[in-house]
BALUM-376738 format. One record per residue (C-alpha): residue number from 1; x, y, z. Coordinates in nm, 3 decimals. Layout:
N
    k        x        y        z
  NUM        X        Y        Z
...
END
This chain:
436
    k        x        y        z
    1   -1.940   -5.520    1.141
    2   -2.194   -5.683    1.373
    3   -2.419   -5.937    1.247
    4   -2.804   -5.918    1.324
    5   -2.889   -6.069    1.658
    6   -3.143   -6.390    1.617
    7   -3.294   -6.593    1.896
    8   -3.145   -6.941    1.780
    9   -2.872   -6.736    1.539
   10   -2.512   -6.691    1.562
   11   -2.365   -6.368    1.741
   12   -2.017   -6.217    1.743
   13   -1.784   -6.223    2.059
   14   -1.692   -5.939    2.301
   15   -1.375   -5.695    2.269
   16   -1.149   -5.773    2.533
   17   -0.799   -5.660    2.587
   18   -0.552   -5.871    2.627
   19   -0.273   -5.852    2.939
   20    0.061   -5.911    2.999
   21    0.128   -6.288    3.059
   22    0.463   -6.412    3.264
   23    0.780   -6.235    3.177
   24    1.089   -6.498    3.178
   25    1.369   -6.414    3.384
   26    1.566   -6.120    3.191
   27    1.945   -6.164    3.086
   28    2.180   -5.983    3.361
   29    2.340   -5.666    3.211
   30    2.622   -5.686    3.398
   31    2.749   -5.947    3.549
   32    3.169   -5.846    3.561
   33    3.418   -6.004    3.407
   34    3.312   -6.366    3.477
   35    2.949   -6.309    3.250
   36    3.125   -6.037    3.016
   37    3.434   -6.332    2.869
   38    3.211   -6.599    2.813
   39    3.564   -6.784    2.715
   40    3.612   -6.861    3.062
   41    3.562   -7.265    3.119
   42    3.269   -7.353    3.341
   43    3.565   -7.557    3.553
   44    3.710   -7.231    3.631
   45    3.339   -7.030    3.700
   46    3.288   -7.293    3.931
   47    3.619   -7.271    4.091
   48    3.531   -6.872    4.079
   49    3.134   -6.940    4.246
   50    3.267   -7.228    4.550
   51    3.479   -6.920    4.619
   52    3.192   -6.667    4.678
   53    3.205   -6.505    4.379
   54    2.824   -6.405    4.350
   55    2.829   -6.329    3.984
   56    2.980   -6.663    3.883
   57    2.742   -6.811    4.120
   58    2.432   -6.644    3.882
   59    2.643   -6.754    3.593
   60    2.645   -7.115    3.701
   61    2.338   -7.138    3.777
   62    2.267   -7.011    3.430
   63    2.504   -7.305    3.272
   64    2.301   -7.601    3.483
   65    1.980   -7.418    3.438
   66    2.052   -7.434    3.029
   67    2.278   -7.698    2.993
   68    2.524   -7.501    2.861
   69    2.851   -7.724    2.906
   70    2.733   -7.911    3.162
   71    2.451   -8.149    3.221
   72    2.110   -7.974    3.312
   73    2.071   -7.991    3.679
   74    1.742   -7.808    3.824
   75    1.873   -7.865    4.205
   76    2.206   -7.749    4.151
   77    2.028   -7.414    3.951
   78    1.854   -7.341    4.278
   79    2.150   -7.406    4.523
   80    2.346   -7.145    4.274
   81    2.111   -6.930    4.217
   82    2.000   -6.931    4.572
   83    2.387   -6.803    4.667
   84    2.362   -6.551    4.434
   85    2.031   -6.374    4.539
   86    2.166   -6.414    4.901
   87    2.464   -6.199    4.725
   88    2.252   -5.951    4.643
   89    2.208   -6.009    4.267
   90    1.899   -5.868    4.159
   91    1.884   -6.086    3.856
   92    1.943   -6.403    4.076
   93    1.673   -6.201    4.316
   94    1.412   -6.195    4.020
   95    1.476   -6.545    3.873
   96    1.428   -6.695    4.266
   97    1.082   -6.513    4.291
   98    1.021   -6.638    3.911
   99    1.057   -7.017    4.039
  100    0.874   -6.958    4.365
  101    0.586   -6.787    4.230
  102    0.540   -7.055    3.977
  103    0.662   -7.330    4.174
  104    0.944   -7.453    3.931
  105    1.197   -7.681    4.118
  106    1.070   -7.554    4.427
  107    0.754   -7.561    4.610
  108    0.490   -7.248    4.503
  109    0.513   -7.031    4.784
  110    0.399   -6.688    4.709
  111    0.484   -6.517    5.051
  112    0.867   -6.594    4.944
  113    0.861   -6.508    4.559
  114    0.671   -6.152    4.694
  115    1.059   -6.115    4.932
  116    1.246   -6.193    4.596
  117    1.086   -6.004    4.373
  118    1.083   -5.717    4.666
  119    1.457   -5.748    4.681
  120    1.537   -5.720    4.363
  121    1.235   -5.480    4.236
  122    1.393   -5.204    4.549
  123    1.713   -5.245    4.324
  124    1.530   -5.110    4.028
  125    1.563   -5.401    3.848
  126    1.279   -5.341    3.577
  127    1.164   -5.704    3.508
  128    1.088   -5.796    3.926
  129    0.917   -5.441    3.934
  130    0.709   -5.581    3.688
  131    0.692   -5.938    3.849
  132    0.619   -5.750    4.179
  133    0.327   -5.561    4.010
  134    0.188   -5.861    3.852
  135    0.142   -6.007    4.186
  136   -0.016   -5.675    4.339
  137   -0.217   -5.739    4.018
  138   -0.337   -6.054    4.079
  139   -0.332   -6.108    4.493
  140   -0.070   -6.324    4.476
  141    0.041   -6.332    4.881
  142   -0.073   -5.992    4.905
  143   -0.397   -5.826    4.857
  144   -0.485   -5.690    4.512
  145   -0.359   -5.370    4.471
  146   -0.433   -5.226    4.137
  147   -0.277   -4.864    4.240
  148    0.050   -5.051    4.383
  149    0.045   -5.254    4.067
  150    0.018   -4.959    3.855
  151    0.315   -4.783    3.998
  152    0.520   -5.066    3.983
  153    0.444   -5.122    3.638
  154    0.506   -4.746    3.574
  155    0.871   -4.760    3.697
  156    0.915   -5.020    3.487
  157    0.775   -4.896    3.160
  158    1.013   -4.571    3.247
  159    1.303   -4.764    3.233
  160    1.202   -4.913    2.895
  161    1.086   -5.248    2.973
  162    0.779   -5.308    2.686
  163    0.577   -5.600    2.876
  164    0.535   -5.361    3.166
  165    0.425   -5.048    2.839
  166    0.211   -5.281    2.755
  167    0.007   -5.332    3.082
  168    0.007   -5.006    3.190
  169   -0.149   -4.940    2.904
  170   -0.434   -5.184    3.004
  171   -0.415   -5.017    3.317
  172   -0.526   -4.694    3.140
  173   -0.785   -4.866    2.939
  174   -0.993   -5.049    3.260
  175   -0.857   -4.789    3.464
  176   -0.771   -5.003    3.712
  177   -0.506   -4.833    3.976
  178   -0.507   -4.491    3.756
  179   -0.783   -4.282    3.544
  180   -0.925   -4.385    3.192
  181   -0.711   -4.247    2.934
  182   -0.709   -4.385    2.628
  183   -0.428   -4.140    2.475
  184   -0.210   -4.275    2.716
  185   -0.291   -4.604    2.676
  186   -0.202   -4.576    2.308
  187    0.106   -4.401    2.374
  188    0.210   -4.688    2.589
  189    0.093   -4.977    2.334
  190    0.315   -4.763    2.055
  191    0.628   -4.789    2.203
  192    0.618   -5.130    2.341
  193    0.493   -5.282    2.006
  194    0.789   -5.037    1.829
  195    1.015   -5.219    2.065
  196    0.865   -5.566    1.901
  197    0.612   -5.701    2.195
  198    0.345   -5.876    2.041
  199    0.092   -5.857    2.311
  200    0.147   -5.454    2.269
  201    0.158   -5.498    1.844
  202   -0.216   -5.662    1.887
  203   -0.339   -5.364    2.155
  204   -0.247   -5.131    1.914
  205   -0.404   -5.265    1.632
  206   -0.750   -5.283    1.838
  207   -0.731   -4.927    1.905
  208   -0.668   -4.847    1.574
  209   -0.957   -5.088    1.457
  210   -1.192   -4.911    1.703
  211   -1.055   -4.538    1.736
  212   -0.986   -4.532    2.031
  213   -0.722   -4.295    2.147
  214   -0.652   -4.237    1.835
  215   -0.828   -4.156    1.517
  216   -0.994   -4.497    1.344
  217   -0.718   -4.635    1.107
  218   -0.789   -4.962    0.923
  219   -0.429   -4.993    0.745
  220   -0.250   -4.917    1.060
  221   -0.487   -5.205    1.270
  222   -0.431   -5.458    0.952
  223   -0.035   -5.392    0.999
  224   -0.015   -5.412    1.315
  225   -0.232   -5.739    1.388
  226   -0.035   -5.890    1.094
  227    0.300   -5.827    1.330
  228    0.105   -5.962    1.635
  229   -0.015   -6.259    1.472
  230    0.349   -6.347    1.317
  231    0.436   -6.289    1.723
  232    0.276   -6.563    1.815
  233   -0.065   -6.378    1.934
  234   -0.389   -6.597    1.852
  235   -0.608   -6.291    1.919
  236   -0.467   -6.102    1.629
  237   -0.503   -6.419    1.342
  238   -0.882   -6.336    1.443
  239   -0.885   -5.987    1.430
  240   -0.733   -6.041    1.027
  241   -1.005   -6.229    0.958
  242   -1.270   -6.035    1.120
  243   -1.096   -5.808    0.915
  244   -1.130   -5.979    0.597
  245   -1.487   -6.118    0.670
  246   -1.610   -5.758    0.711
  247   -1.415   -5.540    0.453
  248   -1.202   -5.315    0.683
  249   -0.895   -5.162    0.500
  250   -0.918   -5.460    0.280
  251   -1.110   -5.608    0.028
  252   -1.334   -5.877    0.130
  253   -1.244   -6.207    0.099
  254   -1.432   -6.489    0.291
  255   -1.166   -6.747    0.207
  256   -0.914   -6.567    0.367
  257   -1.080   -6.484    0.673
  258   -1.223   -6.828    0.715
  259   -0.822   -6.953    0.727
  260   -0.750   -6.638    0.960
  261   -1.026   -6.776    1.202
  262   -0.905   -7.145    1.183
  263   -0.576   -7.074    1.263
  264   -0.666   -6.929    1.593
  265   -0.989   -7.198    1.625
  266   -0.691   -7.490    1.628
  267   -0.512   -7.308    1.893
  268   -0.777   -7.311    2.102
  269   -0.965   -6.982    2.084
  270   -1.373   -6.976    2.154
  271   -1.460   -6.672    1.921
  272   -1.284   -6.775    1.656
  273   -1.428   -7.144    1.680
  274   -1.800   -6.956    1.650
  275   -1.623   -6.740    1.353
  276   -1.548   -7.012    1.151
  277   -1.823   -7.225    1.240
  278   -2.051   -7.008    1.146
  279   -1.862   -6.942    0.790
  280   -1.961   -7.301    0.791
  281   -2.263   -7.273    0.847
  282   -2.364   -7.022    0.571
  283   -2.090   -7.161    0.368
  284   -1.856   -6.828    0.313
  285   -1.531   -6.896    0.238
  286   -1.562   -7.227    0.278
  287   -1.816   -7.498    0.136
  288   -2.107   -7.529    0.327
  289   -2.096   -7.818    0.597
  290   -2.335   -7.869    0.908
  291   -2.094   -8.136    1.057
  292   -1.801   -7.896    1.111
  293   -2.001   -7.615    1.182
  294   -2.112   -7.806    1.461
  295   -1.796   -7.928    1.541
  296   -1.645   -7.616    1.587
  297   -1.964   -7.477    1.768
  298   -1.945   -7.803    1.983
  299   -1.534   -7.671    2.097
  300   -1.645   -7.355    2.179
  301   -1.968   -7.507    2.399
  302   -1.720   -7.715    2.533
  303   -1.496   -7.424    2.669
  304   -1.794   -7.296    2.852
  305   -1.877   -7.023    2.634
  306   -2.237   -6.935    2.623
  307   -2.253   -6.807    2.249
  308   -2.111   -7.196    2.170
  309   -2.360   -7.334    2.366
  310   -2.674   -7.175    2.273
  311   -2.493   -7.273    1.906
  312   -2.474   -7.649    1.974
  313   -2.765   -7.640    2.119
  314   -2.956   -7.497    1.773
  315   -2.790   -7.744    1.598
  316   -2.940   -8.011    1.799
  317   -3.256   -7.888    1.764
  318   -3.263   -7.810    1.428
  319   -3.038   -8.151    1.302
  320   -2.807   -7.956    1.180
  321   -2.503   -8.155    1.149
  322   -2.611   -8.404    1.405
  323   -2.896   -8.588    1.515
  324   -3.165   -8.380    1.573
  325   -3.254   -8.424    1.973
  326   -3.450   -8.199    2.163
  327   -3.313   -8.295    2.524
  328   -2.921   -8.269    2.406
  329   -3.044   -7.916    2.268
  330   -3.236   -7.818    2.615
  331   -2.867   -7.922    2.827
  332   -2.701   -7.705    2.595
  333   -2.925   -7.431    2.606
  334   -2.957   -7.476    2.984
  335   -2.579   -7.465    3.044
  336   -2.543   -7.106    2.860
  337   -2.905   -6.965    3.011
  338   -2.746   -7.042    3.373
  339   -2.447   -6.815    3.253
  340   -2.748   -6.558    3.194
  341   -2.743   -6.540    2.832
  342   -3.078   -6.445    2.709
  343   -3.103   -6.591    2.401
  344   -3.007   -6.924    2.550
  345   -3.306   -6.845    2.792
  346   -3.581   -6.771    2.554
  347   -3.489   -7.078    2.390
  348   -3.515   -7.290    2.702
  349   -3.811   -7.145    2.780
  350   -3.957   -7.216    2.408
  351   -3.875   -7.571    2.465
  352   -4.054   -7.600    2.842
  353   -4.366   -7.382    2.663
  354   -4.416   -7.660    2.428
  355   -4.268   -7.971    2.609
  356   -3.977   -8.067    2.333
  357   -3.688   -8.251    2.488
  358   -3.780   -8.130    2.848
  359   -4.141   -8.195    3.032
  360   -4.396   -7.944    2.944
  361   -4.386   -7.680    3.259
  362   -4.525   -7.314    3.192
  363   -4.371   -7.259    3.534
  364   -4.039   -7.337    3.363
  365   -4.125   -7.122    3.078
  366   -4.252   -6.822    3.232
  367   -3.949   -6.786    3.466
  368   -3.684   -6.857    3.158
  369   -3.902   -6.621    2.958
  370   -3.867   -6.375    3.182
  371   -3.508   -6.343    3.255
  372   -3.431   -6.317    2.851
  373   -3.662   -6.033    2.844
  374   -3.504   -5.881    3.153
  375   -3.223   -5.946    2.927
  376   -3.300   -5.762    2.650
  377   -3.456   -5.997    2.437
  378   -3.755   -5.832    2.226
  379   -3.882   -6.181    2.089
  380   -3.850   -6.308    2.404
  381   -4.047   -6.022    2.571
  382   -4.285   -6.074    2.299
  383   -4.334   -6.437    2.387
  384   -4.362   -6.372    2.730
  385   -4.682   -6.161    2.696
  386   -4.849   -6.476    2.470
  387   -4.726   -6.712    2.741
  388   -4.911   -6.498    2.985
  389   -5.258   -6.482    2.822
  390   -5.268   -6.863    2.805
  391   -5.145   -6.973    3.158
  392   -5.367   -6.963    3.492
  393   -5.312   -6.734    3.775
  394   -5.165   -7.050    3.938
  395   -4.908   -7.131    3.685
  396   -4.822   -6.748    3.649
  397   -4.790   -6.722    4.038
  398   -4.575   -7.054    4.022
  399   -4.377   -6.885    3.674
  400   -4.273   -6.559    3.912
  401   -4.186   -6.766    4.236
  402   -3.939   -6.942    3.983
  403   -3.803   -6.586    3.897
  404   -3.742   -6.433    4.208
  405   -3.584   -6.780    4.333
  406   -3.372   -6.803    4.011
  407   -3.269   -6.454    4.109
  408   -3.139   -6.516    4.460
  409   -2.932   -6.785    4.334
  410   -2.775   -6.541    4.104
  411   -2.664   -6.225    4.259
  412   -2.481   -6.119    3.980
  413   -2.743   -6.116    3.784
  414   -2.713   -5.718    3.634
  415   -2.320   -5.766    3.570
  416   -2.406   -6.124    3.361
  417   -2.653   -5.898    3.187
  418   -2.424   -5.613    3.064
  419   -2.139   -5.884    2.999
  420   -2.410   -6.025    2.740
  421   -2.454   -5.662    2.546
  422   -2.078   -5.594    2.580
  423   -2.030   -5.940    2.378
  424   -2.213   -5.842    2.077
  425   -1.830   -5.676    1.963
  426   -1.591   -5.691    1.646
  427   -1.291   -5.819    1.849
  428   -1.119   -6.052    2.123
  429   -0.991   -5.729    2.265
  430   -0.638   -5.629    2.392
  431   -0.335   -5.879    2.535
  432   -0.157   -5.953    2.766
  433    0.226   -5.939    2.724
  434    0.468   -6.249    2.925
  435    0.631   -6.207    3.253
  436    1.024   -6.118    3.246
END
């Protein structure tokens, strides 16, 4: 499925997983009499809650919170559903650490949505166990604690809630908090996308697509990316087309994977932007047209993604749907190189070798030069060694001080590296479910 990786040529995206986003406040399960006869006037629920009845007190804070018979009132949803947390309503409990974690109607204060949560979370409510984890997940008032967050998520998932399935199943695929195990993972991503999660519907299509934990099925990915998708999951609408681009399980059909792609390019999504640009491009599935491919390359580029860059950059060089432009090419190419993308480098340094759009430095060249062969690059380790027979000792002296320099700046130089190889995949990779 991957395309052939050129210097100034278009290149696929990385696989990446996707997580569990916020889970909304879950529905109480039983809340007595008062939430069970939903007959009862809110006149008499709120005679029922200014008398200390804690589950009427979660109930009316339900009504202003929803305006259900009365008048949406965020203040009086707090003062309510303050009373009943203080109660000891774990569902009240759960919806206060919701708001303060996310600073709705009351100020963001993490240190007092980690005590809600707690509260509610040591009551085994499942949706502030996952809450709870997501903010051991994240370092949200307390240090990260991807072991913490895995158990919490675990107790959760036992009780049936899918969201928290679906992240332990990421937990098992970064192993982060327990060991790698794919099996499990997959285990975990079945039964919350069985139970209809969409986040968990998309994971288990990608490890279908790729065979991992599992044996490779391409009918059982194009299924269950087709449920994601219809879920709401951008990912998955460019997964189906990768899927149509490419042949897998299906027959090929350009057309349809070039409206896959754009349906997740309006919504906002960088790889399929450079999916459907490039269709563009080449003029697959949809007439050839330099203007929107570089329109599409130029949203990508603008999202800071260094494949979209290096992209927009080509284009400007080449006049390719725009004015051709040498030194809107070199910013472009400079933004992505600084991210350490190598064929953003070579370029960069092709442009300082022969002075287009930026002044002529072999300095400049050498050092960019450099770093895309320490990337990987063969042309650019092949240009490298012509640059070198044709500069002085003091230019090549000058070229390496730039290196090392460059270098120091970047300490994260290796990881930037491998994050360029790992992007050369099929797929966005795995999602995240919402918060409960």
């Amino acid at each position: 499925m991957k395309r052939q990786f050129w210097v100034l040529g278009f290149v696929l995206l990385a696989a990446m997983l996707l997580n569990a986003q916020d889970v909304s406040p879950v529905s109480p399960r039983n809340m007595g009499n008062a939430i069970a006869n939903r007959s009862v006037p809110f006149v008499e629920l709120l005679r029922q809650a200014e008398a200390g009845d804690k589950y009427a007190q979660y109930i009316v804070a339900n009504a202003y919170a929803t305006g259900s018979g009365v008048p949406k009132n965020d203040a009086e949803t707090v003062r309510w559903l303050l009373q009943a947390a203080r109660g000891g309503v774990a569902e009240a409990q759960n919806r206060m650490g919701y708001l303060y974690e996310r600073g709705m109607a009351v100020p963001q204060d993490y240190g007092v949505a980690m005590r809600w949560f707690s509260s509610a979370a040591e009551q085994k409510l499942p949706a502030a166990q996952f809450n709870l984890a997501h903010m051991y997940q994240k370092g949200e008032g307390v240090p990260i604690d991807p072991a913490r967050a895995a158990d919490l998520y675990g107790q959760a998932a036992a009780q049936g809630l899918a969201p928290a399935r679906n992240e332990l199943g990421m937990a098992y695929i970064n192993g982060t908090g327990v060991p790698r195990n794919a099996t499990e993972a997959f285990r975990l991503f079945r039964l919350a996308a069985e139970q209809g999660e969409p986040a968990a519907q998309h994971n288990l299509g990608v490890m279908y697509f790729e065979g991992n934990g599992t044996a490779r099925n391409y009918p059982e990915a194009l299924k269950w990316f087709s449920q994601a998708a219809n879920g709401g999951i951008t990912e998955a609408y460019r997964a189906l087309g990768e899927m149509y681009e490419h042949g897998n399980g299906v027959r090929r059909n350009f057309a349809k994977a070039a409206g896959f792609y754009r349906k997740a390019a309006e919504h906002g999504l960088a790889t399929a932007q450079l999916e459907l640009g490039h269709l563009y491009k080449i003029g697959k599935g949809v007439h050839q047209d330099y203007f929107e491919a570089a329109r599409w390359f130029r949203l990508a580029a603008e999202q800071g993604h260094p494949i979209g860059q290096n992209e927009f950059g080509y284009m400007y060089c080449r006049g390719e749907g725009v004015s051709r432009d040498y030194r809107q090419g070199a910013s472009w190419f400079l933004k992505a190189a600084e991210q350490n993308f190598a064929p953003a480098q070579e370029n960069l340094g092709f442009l300082y070798q022969n002075g287009l759009g930026v002044p002529l430095n072999y300095g400049e060249a050498y050092k960019w030069l450099t770093l895309a062969a320490n990337g990987g690059s063969p042309t650019g380790r092949r240009a490298l060694q012509t640059l070198t027979q044709i500069i002085t000792a003091t230019q090549l002296q000058d070229g390496k001080d730039r290196v090392s320099d460059w270098v120091s700046h970047h300490n994260n130089l290796e990881l930037a590296a491998q994050k360029d190889k790992d992007e050369v995949k099929e797929l966005d990779g795995y999602a995240t479910a919402a918060q409960p």
